[in-house]
N, C-alpha and C positions, 0 to 999 in steps of 0.2 A: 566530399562528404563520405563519413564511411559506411559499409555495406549495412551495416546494422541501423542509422540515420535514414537513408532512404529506404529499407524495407517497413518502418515505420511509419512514414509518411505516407506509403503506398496502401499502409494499412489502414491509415487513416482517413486516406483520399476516397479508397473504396466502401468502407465502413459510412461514410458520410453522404457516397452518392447513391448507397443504396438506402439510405435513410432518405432521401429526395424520390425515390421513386416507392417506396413505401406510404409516404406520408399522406398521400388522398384516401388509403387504404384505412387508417386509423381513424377509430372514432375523438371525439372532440375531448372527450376527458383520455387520460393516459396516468397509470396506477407509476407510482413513485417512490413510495414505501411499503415493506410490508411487515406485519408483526412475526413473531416466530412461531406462528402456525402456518405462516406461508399464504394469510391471508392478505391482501389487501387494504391500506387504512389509510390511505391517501391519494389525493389525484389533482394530477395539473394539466393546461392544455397540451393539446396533444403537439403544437409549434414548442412545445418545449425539448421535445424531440430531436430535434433540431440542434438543439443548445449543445444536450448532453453526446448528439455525435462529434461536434466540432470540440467540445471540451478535449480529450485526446488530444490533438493536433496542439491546441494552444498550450499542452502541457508540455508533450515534445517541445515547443518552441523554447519555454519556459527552462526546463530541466538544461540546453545547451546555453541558456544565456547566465543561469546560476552563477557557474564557475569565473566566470568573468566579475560577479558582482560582490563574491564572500572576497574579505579581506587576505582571507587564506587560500584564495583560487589555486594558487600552485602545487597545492597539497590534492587536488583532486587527479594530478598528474600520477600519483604515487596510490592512489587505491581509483586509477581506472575502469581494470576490471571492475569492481565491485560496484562502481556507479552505474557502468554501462547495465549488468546485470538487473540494477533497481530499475533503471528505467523501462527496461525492457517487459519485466514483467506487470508493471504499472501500466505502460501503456495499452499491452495486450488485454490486461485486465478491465482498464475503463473504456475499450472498445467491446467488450462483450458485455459490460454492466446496460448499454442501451438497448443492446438486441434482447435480452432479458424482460425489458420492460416492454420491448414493441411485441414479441411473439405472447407477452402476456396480455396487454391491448388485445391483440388478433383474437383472444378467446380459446388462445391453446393451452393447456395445463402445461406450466411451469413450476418445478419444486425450486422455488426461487428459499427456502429457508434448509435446502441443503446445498444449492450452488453456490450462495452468497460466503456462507463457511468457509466453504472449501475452497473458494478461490481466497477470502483473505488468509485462508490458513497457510496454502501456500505460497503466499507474499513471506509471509513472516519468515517462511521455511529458509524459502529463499535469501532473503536478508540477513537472517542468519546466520546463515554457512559464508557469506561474506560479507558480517560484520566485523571480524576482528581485524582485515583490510585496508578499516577507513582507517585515515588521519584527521588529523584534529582541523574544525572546518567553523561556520558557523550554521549550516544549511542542512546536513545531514549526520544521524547520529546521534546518540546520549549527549545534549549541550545542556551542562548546568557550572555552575562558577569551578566547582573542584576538578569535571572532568577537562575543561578550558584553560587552565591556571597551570599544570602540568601534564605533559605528553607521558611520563608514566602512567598514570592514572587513568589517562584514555583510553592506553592500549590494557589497562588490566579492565578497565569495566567493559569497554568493546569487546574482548575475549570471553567475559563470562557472558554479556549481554548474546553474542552471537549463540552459546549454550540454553539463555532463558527466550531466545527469538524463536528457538528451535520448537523448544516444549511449547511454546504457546501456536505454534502453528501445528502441532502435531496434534495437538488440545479441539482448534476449532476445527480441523479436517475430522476429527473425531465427533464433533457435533452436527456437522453436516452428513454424516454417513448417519448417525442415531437419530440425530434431530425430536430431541425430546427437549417438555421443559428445566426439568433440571439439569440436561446438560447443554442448555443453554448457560444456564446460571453458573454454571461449575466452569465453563469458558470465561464466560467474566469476571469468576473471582479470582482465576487463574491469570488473565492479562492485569488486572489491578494490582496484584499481590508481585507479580514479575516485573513491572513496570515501580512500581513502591522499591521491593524489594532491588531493583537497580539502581534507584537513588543513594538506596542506605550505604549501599556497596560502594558506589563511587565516593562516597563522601569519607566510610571506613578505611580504601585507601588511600584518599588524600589524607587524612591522618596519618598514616603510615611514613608517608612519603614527606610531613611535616617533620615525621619525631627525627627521619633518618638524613636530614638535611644537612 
């Protein structure tokens, strides 16, 4: 296993056993969402706890059996890096998405509507900077018929996608440091419109890539 697999797992081992000695600690309801005031608007038991630290682990599990399971497994040989990278900060990420919710159980103020930002902002950041890495796969990545159908077309929408991964992570770390309502909304119009607007793209150049055939 490589070093990066087992610091994972170790992450996840201890993320999970201090969630077992935590959990007598916690009252019976535990908050699970919250609106963008950072309030609270949801609650499950507190054994759910539980769930959300072993999640990690099961995803780890999940993310190394992928590659074996996409028809195009061999192509994950070829943008390595850039998987290892996703996973890593996924992982990290949904091992601290549970302590978020236990230290806010406990009664501590948590600005859970500018952590929440900032950590998915810099997911996006991160994927970003190596999305133009991937190859064509079925599991990760812009998958829609035009960018699947030609390996040009992947690497041109993957290369601008890693440019619009960027601005949209740079977008919600910015929301998480202001954390107002409208720049809430100004986040989301900005991943709609990036995520839209990379459809349009992929599809503009498999046109291209038709006319030049």
């Amino acid at each position: 296993m490589k070093k990066q697999t087992i610091f994972l797992f170790i992450l996840c081992a201890l993320s999970f056993i201090g969630h077992l000695f935590v959990l007598p600690l916690l009252p019976d309801k535990i908050p699970i969402h919250w609106n963008i005031y950072g309030e609270a608007d949801n609650w499950t038991g507190k054994f759910s706890a539980l769930f959300l630290a072993l999640l990690p682990a099961l995803m780890l599990i999940l993310f190394h059996v992928i590659p074996r399971l996409d028809p195009r497994g061999k192509n994950y040989e070829k943008h390595q890096k850039a998987y290892e990278v996703f996973i890593t900060v996924m992982i990290v990420f949904l091992n601290i998405i549970p302590w978020i919710t236990i230290t806010a159980a406990l009664g501590y103020p948590v600005p859970v509507e500018r952590l929440v930002p900032i950590g998915c902002g810099i997911i996006l950041i991160a994927v970003g900077n190596y999305m133009p890495q991937l190859r064509t796969n079925y599991t990760m990545g812009i998958k829609n018929p035009w960018t699947l159908e030609s390996e040009w077309v992947w690497k041109k929408t993957h290369a601008m996608g890693g440019i619009v991964f960027c601005v949209m992570g740079f977008v919600m770390v910015l929301n998480g440091f202001l954390s107002t309502r409208w720049m809430a909304y100004i986040s989301l119009a900005v991943i709609l419109l990036g995520v839209l607007g990379l459809e349009i793209y992929s599809y503009l150049m498999f046109r291209k890539w038709k006319a030049n055939m």
